[in-house]
N, CA, C and O atoms as a GROMACS GRO file, in nm:
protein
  556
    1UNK      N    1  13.842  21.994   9.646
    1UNK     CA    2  13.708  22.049   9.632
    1UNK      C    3  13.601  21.947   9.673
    1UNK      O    4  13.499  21.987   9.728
    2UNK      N    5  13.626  21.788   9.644
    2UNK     CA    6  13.515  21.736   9.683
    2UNK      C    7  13.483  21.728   9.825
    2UNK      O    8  13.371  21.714   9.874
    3UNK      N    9  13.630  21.740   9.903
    3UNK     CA   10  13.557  21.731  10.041
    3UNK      C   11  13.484  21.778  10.098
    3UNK      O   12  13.411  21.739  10.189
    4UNK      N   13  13.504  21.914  10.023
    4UNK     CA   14  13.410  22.029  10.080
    4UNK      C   15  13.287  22.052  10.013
    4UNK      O   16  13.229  22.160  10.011
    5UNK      N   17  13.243  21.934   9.952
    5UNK     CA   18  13.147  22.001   9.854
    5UNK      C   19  13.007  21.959  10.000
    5UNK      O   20  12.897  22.014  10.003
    6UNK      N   21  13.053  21.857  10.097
    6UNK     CA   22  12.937  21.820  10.147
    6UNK      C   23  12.881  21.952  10.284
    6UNK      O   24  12.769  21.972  10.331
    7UNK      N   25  12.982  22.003  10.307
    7UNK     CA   26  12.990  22.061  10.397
    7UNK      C   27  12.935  22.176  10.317
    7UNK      O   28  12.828  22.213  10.364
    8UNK      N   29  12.985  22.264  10.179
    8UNK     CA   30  12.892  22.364  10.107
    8UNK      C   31  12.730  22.298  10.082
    8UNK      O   32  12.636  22.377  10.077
    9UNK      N   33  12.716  22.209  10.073
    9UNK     CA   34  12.570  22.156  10.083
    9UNK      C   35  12.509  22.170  10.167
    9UNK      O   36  12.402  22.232  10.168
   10UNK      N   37  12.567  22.112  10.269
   10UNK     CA   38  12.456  22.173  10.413
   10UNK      C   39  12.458  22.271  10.428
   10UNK      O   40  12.342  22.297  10.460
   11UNK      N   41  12.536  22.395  10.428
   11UNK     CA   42  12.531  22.498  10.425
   11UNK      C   43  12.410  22.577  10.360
   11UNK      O   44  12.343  22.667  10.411
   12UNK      N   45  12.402  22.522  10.240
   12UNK     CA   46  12.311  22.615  10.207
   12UNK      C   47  12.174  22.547  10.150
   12UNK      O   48  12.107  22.587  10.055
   13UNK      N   49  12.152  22.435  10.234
   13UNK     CA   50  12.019  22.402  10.243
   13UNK      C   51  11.989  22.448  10.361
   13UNK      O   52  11.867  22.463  10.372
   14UNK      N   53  12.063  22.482  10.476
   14UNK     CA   54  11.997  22.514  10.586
   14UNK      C   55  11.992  22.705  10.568
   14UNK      O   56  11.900  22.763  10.626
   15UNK      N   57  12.055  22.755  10.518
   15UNK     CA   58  12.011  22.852  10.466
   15UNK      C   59  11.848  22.870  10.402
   15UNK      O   60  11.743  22.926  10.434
   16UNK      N   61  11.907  22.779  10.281
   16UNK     CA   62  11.724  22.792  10.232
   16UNK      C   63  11.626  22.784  10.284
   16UNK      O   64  11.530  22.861  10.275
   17UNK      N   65  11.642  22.638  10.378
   17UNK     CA   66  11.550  22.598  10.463
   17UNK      C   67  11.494  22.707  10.568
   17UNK      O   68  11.379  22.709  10.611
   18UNK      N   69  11.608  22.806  10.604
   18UNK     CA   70  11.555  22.861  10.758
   18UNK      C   71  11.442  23.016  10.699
   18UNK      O   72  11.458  23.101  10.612
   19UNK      N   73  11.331  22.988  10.802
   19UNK     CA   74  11.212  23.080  10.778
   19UNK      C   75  11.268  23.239  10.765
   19UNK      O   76  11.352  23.292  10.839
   20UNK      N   77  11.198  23.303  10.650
   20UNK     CA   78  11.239  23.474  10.686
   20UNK      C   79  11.166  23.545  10.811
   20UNK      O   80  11.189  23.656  10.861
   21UNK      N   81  11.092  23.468  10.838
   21UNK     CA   82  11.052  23.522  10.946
   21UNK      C   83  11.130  23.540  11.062
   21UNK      O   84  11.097  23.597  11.166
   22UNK      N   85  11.239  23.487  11.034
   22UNK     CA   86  11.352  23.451  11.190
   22UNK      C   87  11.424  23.610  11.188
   22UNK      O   88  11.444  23.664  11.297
   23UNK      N   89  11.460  23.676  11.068
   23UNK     CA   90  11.504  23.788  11.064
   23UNK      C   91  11.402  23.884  11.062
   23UNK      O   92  11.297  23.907  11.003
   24UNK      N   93  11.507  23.952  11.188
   24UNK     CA   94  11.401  24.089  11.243
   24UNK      C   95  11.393  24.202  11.175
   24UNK      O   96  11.320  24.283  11.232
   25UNK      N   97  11.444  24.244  11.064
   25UNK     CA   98  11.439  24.358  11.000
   25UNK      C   99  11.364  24.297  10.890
   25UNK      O  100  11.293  24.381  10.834
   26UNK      N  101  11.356  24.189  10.845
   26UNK     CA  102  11.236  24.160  10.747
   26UNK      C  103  11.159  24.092  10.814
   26UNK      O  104  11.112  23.997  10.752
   27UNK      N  105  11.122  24.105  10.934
   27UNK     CA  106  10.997  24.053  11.016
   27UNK      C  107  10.889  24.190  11.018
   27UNK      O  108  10.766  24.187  11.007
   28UNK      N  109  11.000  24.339  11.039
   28UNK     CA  110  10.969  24.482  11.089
   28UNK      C  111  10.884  24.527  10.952
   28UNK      O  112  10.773  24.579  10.939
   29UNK      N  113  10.980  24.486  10.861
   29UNK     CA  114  10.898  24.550  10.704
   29UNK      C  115  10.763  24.449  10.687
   29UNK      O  116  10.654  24.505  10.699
   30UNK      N  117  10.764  24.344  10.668
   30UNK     CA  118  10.689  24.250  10.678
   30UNK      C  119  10.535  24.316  10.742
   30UNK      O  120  10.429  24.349  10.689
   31UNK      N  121  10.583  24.316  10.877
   31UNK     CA  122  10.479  24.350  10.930
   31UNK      C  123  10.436  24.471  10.915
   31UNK      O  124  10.336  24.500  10.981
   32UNK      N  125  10.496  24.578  10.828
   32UNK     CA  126  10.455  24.769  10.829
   32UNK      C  127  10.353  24.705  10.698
   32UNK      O  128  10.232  24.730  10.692
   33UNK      N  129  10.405  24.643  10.627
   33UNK     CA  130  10.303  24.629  10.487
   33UNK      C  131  10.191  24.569  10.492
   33UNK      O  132  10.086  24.611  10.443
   34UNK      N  133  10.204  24.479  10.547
   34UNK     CA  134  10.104  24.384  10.596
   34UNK      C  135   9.962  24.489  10.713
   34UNK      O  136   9.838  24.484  10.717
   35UNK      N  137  10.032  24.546  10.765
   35UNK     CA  138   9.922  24.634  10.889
   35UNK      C  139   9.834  24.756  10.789
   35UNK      O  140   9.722  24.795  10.820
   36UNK      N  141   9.904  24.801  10.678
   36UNK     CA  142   9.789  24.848  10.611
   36UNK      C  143   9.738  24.726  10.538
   36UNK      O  144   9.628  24.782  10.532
   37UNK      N  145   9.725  24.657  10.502
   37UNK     CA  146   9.572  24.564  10.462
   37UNK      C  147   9.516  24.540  10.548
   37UNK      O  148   9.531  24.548  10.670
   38UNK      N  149   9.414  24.492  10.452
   38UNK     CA  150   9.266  24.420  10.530
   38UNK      C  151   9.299  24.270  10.490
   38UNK      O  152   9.324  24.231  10.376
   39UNK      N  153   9.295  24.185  10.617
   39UNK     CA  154   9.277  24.054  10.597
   39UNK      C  155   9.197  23.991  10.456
   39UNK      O  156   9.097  24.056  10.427
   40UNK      N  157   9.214  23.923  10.402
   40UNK     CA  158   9.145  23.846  10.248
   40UNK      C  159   9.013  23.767  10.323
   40UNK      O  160   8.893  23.776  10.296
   41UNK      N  161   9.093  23.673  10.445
   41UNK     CA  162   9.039  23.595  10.513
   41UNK      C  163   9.030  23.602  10.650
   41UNK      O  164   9.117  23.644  10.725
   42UNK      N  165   8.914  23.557  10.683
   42UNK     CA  166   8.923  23.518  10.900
   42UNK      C  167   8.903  23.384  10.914
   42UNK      O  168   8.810  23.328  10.858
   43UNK      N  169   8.965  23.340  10.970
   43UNK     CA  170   8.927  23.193  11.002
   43UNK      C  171   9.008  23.122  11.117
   43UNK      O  172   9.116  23.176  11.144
   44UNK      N  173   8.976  23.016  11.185
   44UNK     CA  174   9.018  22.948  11.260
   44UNK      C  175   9.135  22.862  11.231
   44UNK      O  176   9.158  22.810  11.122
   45UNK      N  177   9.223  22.849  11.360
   45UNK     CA  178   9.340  22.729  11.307
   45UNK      C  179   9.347  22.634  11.241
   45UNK      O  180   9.426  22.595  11.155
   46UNK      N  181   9.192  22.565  11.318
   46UNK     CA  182   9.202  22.391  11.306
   46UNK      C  183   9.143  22.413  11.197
   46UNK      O  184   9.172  22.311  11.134
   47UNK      N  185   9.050  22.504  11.098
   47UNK     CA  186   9.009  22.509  10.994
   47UNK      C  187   9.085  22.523  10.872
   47UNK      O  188   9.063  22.480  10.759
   48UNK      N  189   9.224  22.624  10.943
   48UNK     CA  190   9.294  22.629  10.831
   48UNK      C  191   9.378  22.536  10.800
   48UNK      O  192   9.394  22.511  10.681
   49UNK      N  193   9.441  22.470  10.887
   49UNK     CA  194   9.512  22.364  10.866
   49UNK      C  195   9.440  22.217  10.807
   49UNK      O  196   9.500  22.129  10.745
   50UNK      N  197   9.309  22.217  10.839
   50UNK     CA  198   9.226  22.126  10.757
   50UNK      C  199   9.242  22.162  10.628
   50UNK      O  200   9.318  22.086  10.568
   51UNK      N  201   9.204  22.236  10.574
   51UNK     CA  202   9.200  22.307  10.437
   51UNK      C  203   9.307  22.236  10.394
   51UNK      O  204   9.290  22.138  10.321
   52UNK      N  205   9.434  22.277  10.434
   52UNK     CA  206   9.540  22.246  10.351
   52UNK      C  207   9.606  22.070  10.344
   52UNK      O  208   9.662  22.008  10.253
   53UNK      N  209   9.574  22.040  10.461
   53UNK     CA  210   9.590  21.869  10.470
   53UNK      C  211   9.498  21.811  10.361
   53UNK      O  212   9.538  21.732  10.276
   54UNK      N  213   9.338  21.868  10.372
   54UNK     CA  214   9.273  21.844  10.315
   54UNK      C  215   9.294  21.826  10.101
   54UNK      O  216   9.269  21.731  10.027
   55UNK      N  217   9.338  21.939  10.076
   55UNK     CA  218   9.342  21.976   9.964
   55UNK      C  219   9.464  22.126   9.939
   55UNK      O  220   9.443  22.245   9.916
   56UNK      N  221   9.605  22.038   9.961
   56UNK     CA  222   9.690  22.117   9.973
   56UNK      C  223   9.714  22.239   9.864
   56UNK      O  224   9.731  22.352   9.910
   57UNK      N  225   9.715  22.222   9.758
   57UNK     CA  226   9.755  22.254   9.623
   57UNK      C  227   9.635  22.366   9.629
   57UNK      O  228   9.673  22.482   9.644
   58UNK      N  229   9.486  22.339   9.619
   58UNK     CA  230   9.394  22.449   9.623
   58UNK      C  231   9.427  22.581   9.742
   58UNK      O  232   9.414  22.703   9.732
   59UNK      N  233   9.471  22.498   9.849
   59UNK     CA  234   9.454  22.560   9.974
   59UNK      C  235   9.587  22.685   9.940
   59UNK      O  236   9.588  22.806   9.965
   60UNK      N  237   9.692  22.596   9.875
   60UNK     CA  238   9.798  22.664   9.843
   60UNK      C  239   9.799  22.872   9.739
   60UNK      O  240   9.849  22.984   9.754
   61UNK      N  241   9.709  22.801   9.650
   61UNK     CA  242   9.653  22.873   9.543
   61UNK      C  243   9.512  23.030   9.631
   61UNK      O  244   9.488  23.149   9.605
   62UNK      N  245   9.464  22.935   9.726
   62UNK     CA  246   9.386  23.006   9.797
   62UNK      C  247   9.432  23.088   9.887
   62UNK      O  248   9.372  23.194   9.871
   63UNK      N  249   9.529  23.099  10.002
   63UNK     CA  250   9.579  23.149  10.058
   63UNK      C  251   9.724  23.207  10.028
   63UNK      O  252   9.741  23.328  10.015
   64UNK      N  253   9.829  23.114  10.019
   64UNK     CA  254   9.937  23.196   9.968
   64UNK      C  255   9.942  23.347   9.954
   64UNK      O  256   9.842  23.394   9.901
   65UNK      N  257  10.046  23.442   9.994
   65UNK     CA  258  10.040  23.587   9.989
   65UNK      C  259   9.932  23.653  10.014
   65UNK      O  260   9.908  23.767   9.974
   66UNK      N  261   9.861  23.581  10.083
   66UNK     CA  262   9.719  23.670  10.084
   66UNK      C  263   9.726  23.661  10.281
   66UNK      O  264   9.768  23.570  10.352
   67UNK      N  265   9.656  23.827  10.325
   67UNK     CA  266   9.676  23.819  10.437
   67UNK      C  267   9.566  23.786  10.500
   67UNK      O  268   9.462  23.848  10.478
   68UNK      N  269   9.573  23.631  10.634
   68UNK     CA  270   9.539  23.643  10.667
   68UNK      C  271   9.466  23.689  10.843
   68UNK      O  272   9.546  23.757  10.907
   69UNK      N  273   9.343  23.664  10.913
   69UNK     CA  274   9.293  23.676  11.054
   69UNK      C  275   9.278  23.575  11.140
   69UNK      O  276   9.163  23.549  11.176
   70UNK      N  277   9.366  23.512  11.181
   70UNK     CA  278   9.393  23.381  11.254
   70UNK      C  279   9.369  23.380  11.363
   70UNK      O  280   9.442  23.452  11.433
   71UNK      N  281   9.265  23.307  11.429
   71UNK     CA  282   9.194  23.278  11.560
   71UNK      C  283   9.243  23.122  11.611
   71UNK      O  284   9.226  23.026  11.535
   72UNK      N  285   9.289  23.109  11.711
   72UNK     CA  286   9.351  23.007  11.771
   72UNK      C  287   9.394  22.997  11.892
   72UNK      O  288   9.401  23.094  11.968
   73UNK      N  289   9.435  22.850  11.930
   73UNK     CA  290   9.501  22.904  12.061
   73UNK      C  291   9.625  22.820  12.058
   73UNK      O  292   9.636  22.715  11.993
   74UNK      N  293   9.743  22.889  12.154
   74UNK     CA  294   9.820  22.876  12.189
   74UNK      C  295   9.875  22.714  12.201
   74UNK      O  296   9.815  22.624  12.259
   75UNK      N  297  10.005  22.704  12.131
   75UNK     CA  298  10.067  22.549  12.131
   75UNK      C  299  10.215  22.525  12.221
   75UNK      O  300  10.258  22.445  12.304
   76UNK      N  301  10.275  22.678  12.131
   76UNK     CA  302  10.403  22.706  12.196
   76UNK      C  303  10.490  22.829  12.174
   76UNK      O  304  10.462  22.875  12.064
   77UNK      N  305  10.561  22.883  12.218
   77UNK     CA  306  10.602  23.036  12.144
   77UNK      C  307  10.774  22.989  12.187
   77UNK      O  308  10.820  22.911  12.270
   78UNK      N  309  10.826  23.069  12.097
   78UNK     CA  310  10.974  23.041  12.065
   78UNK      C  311  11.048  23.192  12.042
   78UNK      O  312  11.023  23.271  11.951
   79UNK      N  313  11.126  23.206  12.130
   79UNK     CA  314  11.238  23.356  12.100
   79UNK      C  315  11.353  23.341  12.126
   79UNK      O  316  11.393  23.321  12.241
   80UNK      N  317  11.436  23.351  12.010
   80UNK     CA  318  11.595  23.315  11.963
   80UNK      C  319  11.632  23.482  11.963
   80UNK      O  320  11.558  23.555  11.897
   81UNK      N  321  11.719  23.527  12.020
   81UNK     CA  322  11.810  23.611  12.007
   81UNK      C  323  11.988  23.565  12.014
   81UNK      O  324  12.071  23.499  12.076
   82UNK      N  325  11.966  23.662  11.890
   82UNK     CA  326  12.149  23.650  11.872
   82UNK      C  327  12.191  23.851  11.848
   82UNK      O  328  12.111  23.940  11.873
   83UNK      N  329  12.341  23.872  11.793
   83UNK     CA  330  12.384  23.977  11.814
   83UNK      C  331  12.280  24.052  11.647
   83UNK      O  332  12.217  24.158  11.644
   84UNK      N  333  12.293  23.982  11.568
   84UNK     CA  334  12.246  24.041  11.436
   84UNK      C  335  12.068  24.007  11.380
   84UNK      O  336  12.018  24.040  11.272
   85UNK      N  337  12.000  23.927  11.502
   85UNK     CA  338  11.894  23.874  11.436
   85UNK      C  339  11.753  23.839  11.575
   85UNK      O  340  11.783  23.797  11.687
   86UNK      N  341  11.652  23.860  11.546
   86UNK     CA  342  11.588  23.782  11.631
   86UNK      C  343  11.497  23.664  11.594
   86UNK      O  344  11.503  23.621  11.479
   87UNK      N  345  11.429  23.618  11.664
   87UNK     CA  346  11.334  23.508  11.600
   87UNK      C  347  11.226  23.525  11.736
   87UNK      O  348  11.256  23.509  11.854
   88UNK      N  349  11.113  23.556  11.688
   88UNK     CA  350  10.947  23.567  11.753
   88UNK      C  351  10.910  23.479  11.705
   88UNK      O  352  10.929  23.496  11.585
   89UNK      N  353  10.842  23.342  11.730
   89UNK     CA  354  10.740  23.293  11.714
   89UNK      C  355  10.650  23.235  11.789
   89UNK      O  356  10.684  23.210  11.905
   90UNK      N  357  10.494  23.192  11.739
   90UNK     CA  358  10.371  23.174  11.767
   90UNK      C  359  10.353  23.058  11.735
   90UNK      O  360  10.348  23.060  11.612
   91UNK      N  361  10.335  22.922  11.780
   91UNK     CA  362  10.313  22.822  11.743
   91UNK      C  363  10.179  22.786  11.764
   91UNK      O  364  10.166  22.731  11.873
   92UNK      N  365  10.074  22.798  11.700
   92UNK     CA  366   9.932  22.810  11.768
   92UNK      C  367   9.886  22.611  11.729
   92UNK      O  368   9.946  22.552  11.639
   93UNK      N  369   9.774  22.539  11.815
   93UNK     CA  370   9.760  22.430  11.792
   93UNK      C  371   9.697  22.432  11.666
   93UNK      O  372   9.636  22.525  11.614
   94UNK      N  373   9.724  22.284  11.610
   94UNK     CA  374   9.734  22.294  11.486
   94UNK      C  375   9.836  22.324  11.389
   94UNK      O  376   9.803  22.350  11.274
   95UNK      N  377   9.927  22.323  11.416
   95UNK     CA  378  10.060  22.349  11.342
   95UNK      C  379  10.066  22.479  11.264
   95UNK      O  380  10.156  22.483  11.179
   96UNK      N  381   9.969  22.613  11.278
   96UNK     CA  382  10.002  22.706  11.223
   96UNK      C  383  10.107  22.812  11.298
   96UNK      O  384  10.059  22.871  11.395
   97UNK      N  385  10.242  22.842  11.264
   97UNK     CA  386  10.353  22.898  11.303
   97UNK      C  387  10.381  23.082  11.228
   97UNK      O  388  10.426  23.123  11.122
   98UNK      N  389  10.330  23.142  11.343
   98UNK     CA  390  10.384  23.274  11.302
   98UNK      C  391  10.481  23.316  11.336
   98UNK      O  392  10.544  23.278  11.435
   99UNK      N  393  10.526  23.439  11.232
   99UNK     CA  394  10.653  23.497  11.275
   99UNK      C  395  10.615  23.660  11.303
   99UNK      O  396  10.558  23.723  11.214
  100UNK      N  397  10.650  23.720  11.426
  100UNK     CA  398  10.642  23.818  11.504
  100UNK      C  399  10.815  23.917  11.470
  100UNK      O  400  10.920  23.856  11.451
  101UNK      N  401  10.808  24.025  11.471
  101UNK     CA  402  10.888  24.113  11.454
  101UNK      C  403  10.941  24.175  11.576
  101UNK      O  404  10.845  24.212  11.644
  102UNK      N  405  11.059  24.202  11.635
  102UNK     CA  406  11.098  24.171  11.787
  102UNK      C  407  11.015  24.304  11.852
  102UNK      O  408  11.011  24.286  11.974
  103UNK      N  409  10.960  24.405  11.823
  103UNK     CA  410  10.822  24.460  11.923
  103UNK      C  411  10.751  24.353  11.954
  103UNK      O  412  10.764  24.332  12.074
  104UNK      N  413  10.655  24.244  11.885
  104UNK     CA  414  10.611  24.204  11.969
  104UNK      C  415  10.669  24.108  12.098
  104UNK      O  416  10.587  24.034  12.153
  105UNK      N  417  10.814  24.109  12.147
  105UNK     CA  418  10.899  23.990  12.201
  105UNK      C  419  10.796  24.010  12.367
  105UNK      O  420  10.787  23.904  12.428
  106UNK      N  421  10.750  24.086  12.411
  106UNK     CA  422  10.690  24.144  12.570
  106UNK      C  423  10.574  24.037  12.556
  106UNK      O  424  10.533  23.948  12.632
  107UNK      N  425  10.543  24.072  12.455
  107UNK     CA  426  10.413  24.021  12.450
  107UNK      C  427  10.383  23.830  12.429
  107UNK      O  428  10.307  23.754  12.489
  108UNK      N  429  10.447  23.815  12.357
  108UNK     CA  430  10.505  23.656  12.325
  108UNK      C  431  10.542  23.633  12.452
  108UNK      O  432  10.470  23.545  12.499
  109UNK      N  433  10.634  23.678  12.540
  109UNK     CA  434  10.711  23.571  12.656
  109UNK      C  435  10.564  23.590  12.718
  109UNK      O  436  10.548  23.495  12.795
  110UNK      N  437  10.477  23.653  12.718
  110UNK     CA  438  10.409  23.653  12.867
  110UNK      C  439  10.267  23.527  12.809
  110UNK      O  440  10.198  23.485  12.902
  111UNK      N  441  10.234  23.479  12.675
  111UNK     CA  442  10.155  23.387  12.645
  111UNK      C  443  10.158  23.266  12.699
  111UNK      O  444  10.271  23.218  12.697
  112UNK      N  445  10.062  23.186  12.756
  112UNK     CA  446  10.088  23.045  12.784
  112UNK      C  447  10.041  22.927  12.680
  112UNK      O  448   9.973  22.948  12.580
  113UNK      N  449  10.072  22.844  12.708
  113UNK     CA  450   9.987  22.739  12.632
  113UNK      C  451   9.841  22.727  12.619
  113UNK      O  452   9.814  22.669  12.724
  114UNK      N  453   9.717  22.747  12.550
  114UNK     CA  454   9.611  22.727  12.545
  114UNK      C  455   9.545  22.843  12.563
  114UNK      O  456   9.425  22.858  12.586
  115UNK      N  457   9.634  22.928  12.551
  115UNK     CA  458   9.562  23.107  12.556
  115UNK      C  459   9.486  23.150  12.394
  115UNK      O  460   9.542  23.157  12.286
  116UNK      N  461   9.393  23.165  12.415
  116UNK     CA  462   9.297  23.187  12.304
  116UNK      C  463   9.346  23.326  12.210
  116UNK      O  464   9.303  23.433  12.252
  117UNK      N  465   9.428  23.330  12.095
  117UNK     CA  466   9.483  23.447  12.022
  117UNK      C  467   9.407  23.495  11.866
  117UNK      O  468   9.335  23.414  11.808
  118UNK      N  469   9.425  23.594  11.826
  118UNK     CA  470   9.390  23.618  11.702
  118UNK      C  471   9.488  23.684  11.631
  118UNK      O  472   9.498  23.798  11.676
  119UNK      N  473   9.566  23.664  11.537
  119UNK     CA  474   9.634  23.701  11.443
  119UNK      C  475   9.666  23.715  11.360
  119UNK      O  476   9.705  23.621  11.292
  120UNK      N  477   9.669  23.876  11.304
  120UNK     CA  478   9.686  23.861  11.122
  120UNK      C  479   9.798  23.902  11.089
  120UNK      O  480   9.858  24.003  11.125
  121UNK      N  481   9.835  23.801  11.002
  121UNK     CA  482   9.985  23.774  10.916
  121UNK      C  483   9.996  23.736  10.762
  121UNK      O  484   9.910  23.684  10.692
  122UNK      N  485  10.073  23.761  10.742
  122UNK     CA  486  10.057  23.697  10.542
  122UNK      C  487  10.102  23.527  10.570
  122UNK      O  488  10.165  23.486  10.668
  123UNK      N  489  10.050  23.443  10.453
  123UNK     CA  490  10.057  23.324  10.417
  123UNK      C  491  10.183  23.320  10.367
  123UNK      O  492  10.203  23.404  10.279
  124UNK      N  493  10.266  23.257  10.392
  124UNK     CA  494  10.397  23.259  10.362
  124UNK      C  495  10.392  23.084  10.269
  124UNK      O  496  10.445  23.070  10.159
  125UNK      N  497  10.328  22.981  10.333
  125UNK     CA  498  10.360  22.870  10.290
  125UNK      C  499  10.240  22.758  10.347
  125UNK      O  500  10.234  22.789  10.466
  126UNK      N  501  10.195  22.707  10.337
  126UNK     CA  502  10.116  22.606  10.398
  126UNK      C  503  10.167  22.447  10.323
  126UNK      O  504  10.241  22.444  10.225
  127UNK      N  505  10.122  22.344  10.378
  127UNK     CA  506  10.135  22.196  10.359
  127UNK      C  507  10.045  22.103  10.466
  127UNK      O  508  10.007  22.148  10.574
  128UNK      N  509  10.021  21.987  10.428
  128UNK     CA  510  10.005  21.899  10.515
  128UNK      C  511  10.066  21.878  10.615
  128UNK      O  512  10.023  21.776  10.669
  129UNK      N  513  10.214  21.960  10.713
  129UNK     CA  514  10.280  21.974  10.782
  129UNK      C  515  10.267  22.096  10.874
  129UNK      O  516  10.316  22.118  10.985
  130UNK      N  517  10.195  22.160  10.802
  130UNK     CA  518  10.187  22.336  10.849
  130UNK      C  519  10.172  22.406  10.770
  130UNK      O  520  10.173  22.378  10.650
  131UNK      N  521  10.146  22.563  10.842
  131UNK     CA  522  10.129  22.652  10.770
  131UNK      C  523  10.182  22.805  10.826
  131UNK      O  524  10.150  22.822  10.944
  132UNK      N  525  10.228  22.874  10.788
  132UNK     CA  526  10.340  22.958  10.784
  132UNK      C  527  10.289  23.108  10.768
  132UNK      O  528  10.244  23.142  10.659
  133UNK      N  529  10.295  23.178  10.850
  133UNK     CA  530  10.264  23.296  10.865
  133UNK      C  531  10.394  23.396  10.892
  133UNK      O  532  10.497  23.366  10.952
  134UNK      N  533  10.363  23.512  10.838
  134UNK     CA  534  10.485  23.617  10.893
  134UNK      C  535  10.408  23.759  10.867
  134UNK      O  536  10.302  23.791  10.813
  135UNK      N  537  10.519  23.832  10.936
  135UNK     CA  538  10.461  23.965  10.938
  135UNK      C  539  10.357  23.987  11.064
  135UNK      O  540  10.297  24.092  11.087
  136UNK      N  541  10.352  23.905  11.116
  136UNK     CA  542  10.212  23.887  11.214
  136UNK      C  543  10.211  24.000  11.316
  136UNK      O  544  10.310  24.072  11.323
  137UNK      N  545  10.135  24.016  11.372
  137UNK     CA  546  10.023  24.135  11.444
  137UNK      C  547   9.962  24.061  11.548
  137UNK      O  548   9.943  23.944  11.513
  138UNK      N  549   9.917  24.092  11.680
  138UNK     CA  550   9.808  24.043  11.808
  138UNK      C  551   9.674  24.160  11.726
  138UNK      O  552   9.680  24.279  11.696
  139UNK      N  553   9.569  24.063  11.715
  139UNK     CA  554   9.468  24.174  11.640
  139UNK      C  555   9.351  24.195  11.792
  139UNK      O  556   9.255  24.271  11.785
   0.00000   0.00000   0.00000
């Protein structure tokens, strides 16, 4: 048992670790719930990611689950397909990272770097590292 205990460890920290946003059927629900609200907030990248570098814990308390209208531009976009799963994402500058539900995949490949976007998604997580969006929408 102990040999394996290291190998069950990684296992399921990288489990924990990996975003729900990477799965496309809870990217799809994600985003149906999320499209009836109204944003809480509108605001800019570099603003939001200030916020939270700034004063993580408030920022945390402030945003968290709450949806927001994200204006930014373009850093990098990322699409993982496998047989059971997809992965959409939005890497906008500033380290805020959305997760897209595979309808939007047309739309993602054709973005470039520094393309000016707006998007509303729920707060999934923020830090002095980033901040974490899913469910996301091109508004």
């Amino acid at each position: 048992m102990k040999r394996y205990f290291p190998f069950v460890l990684v296992a399921v920290l990288l489990s924990a670790c990996s975003p729900s946003g990477s799965d496309s059927a809870a990217s799809a629900a994600a985003e149906k719930e999320i499209a009836q609200k109204q944003p809480e907030f509108t605001i800019d990248a570099p603003k939001l990611f200030e916020e939270f570098r700034a004063a993580e814990s408030d920022s945390k308390t402030k945003y968290v689950q709450k949806v927001l209208r994200v204006t930014g531009k373009v850093d990098s976009t990322k699409t993982q397909l496998s047989r059971t799963s997809s992965s959409y994402e939005v890497t906008l500058i500033n380290d805020v990272t959305c997760y897209f539900a595979p309808t939007h995949g047309q739309r993602i490949t054709e973005l470039k770097a520094s393309d000016a976007v707006t998007i509303k998604g729920r707060c999934k997580a923020g830090g002095t590292s980033g901040v974490i969006l899913e469910g996301c929408t091109f508004q």
